[in-house]
N, C-alpha and C positions, 0 to 999 in steps of 0.2 A: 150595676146598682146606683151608678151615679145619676141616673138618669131616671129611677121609680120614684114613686111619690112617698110621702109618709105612710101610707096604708098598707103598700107594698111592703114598704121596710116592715113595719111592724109586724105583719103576716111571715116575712121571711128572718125575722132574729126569732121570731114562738116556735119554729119551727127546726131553731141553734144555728141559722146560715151566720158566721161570724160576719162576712163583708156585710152584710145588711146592718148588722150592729157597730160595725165602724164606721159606715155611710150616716148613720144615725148618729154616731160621735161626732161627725166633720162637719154635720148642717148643725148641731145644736149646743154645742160645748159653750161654744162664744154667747149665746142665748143664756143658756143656765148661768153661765158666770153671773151676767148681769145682771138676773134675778139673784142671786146670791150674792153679790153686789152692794143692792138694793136692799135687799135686807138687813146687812150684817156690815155695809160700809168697807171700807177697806179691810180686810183682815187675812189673817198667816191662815184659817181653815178654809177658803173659799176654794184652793183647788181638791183638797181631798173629800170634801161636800161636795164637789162637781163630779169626783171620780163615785160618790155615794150613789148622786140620783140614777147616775146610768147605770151602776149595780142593780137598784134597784130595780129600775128597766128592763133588763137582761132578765131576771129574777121572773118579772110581772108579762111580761112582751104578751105572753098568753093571754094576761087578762086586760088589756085593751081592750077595750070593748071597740073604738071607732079609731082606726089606726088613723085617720086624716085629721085626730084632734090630738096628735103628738105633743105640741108645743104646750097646748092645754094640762096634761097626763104630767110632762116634763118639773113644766110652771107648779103646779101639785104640790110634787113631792120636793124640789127645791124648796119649798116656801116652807113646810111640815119639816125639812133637817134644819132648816133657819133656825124656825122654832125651838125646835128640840134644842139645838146650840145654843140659843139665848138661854133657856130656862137651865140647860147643864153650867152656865157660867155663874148664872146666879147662883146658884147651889153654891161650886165651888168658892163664891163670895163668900158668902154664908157661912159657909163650914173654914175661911181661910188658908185653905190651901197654898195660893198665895198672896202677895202682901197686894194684889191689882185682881188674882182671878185673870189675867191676863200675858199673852208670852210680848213681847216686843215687836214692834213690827217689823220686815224686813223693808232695808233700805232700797228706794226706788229709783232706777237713773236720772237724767234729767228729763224732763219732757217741758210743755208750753206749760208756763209759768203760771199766766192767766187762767188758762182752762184748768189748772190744779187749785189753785186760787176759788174757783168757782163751782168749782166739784167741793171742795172741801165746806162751804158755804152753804151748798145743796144738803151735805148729809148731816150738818149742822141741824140744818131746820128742819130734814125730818127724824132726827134725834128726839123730837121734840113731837112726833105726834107717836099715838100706840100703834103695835107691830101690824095689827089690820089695816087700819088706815093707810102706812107707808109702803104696804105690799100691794093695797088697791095700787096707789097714787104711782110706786114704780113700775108695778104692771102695765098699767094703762099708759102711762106718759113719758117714760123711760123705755120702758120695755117695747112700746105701739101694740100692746095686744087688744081686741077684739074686745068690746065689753063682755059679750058672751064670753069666751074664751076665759078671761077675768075673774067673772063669777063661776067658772066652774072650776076654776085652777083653787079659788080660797075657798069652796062650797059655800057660798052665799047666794043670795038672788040678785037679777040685775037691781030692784029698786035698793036693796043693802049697799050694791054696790054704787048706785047713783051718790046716796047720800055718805059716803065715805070718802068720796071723789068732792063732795062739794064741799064737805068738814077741811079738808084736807086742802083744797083748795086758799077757803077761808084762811086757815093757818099758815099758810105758804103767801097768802097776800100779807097778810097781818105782821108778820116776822121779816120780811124783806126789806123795811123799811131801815133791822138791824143790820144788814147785811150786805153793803156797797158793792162788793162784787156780785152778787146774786142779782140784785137790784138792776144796778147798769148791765149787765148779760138777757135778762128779760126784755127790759126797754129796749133794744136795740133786734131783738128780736120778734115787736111787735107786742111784750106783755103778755098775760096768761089769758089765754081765750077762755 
């Protein structure tokens, strides 16, 4: 299995071959994280959302329609439990459940300072645009997906997705200026093309 492509896989989990479904966990787990990531920033739900989409997976494998656009199908339904998670949190705001709507986060070892520094900088500023725009922007630039790919994972068109990439852009230029670590990380990278 390690060695079929995504179309294979997916023809062979519709079909209940489990290795084909854990072949599909090991190419894409790390994937979905970071689209759940990307959405939802550091958080305590991002592995049991990870364990969601590939339920879901499992669940749908049948209806793939084009098993070569896995990552596509994957990105989807990641983006759709984001969602669903934000709008349950707010409720729970809402309704005060509790005094945050929010559990605590768990404690992280150490890693590079800097690059925590500038992650946290990153999700600062896309705190700050709406959930579409920041799912283009880490799809596409975070994630390296395919503008196709992109537009079909949020069911938009590519020119929706043109113009939410250039909004978001805009916004990313315009806020960096608050942002030292973000700022010098860019620059040194050549700036946002």
């Amino acid at each position: 299995m390690d060695r079929a492509g995504d179309a294979q896989l997916v023809a062979a989990a519709a079909k209940g071959d489990r290795s084909a479904m854990a072949e599909v966990w090991d190419r894409h787990s790390d994937f979905v994280r970071g689209v759940l990531h990307g959405a939802l920033g550091r958080d305590h739900a991002i592995e049991d959302l990870t364990q969601e989409v590939f339920l879901a997976f499992v669940r749908g494998a049948a209806t793939v329609a084009d098993g070569s656009k896995l990552r596509g199908f994957l990105a989807g339904v990641a983006v759709r439990l984001a969602a669903m998670e934000i709008r349950r949190r707010k409720v729970r705001r809402w309704l005060v459940l509790s005094p945050t709507g929010e559990l605590p986060e768990r404690g992280q070892g150490p890693h590079d300072s800097e690059g925590r520094e500038v992650l946290a900088a990153l999700e600062r500023v896309l705190s700050g645009m709406n959930h579409r725009r920041r799912m283009c922007f880490v799809l596409r630039h975070v994630q390296d997906m395919e503008m196709l790919e992109v537009a079909a994972a949020l069911d938009i068109s590519e020119s929706t997705l043109r113009r939410e990439l250039a909004r978001a852009r805009e916004h990313l230029l315009r806020v960096t200026a608050r942002e030292p670590a973000l700022a010098q990380y860019l620059a040194s990278r050549g700036g946002m093309q």
